[in-house]
N, C-alpha and C positions, 0 to 999 in steps of 0.2 A: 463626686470624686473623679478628679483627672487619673490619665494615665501615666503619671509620675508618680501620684499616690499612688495606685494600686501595684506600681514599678515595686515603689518605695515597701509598703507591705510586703509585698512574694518575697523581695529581699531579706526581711527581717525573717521572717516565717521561716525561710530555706538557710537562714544564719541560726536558728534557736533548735533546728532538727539536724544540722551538723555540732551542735556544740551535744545534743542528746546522743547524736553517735557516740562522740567521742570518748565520752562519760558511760557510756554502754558500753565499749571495746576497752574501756581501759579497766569498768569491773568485772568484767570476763575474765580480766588476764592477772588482774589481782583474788579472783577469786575462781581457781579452775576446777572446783566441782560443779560449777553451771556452764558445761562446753556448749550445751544448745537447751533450746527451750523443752523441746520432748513434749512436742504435741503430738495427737495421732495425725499417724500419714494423711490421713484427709485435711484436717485441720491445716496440717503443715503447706500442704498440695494449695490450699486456699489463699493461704497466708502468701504462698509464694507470687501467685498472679495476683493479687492484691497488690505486693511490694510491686514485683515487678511495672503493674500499670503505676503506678506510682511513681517510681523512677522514670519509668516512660515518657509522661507526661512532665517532670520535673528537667530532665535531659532536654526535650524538644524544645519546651521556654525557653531556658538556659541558652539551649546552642551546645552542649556539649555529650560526652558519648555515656557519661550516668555513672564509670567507674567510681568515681568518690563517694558514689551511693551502694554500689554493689557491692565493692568487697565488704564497707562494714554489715548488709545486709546480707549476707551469704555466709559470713563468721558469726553473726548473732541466734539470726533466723535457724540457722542449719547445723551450728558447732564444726564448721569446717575451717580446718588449719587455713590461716593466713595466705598462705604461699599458694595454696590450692584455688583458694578464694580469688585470687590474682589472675588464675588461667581460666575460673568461669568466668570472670569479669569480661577478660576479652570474650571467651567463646558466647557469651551472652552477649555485649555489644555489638558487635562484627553486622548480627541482623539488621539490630536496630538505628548502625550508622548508614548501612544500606538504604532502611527503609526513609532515615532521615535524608540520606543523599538525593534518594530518586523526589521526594515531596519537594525539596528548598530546590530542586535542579528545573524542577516542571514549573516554579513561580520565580524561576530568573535570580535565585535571592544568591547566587555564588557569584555572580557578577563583581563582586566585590572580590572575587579572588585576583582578577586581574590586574588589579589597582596594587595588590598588597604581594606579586608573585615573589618577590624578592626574601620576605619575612616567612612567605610560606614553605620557600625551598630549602631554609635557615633551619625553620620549626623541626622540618617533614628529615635533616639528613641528621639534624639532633635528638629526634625521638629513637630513628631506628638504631643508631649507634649507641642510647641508654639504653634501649630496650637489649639490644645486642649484648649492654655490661651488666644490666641487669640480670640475663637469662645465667650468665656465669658465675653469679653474685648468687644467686637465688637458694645454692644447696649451702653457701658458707654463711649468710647472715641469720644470726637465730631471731625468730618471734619474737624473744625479752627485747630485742630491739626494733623489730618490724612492726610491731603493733602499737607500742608506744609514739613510733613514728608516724604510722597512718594517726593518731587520734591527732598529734599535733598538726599535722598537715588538716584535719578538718578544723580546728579550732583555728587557723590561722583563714582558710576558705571564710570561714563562719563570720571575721573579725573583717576580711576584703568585703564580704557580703552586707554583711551589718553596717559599714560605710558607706559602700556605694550609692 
C-alpha cells in the first residue's frame, strides 16, 4: 500500500466521521431531550481525553486547528450550547496550535509561508474581521440556525474530503 492509498483511506475515514457528526448534531437538535450523553463525571473525564487525543492526532495529519471536530464534539459529548462550544473550541485550540506551531517550526515545514505571504496576509485580515462580525453576530443568531449550519458545513468538509 502506497502513500496515496493510505492518503486516500484517512480521507475517506475523516469524510464518513464528519458526515457521523453531522447526523449526530442534527439529532440533538431535532430531538432536545438528549442535550448530552449523561455519563458519570469520570466516564465523561475519559471520554473527553480520548476525543480530545483524537482530534489531536486528526488536526496534526490535517494541518489544521481541529475546530470542525471540537465544536461538534463539545455539543454531543458535553450538551453544551453551540455558541459556548465555539469559545471552548478556541480556548482548546489556542494550545494546540502553539504546540503544533513550535513542532512544524523546529522541522522547517512553514517555509512554505514564505512563498504563499501574500495569501496568507489575505487569509490572516479575513479571519480577524469574520471573527470580529462574528463575535457581534453571536448573541443575535439563534442555534435553530447555527447548528443546522455547522452540520452542513461538515457534510460539505466530508464531500471535499471524500474527493480529494
Amino acid at each position: 500500500m502506497g502513500y496515496s492509498d493510505a492518503g486516500r483511506r484517512l480521507h475517506k475515514v475523516l469524510a464518513f466521521l464528519l458526515v457521523l457528526m453531522a447526523a449526530a448534531l442534527v439529532w440533538t437538535h431535532v430531538t432536545p431531550a438528549s442535550q448530552s450523553l449523561d455519563l458519570p463525571a469520570p466516564v465523561l473525564a475519559v471520554a473527553g481525553i480520548v476525543a480530545g487525543f483524537a482530534i489531536g492526532v486528526v488536526a496534526a495529519v490535517m494541518g489544521v486547528a481541529g475546530g470542525e471536530l471540537l465544536i461538534p464534539t463539545i455539543v454531543l459529548l458535553y450538551g453544551i450550547d453551540i455558541k459556548i462550544a465555539g469559545s471552548l473550541s478556541l480556548a482548546v485550540s489556542l494550545p494546540t496550535m502553539l504546540v503544533a506551531f513550535a513542532r512544524y517550526s523546529r522541522d522547517q515545514a512553514f517555509t512554505v509561508l514564505r512563498g504563499n505571504s501574500s495569501f496568507m496576509i489575505a487569509m490572516t485580515a479575513g479571519t480577524i474581521a469574520g471573527t470580529l462580525a462574528g463575535a457581534l453576530l453571536l448573541g443575535v443568531i439563534s442555534n435553530l440556525i447555527l447548528i443546522p449550519t455547522l452540520a452542513l458545513l461538515l457534510l460539505l468538509s466530508a464531500i471535499r474530503l471524500w474527493r480529494h
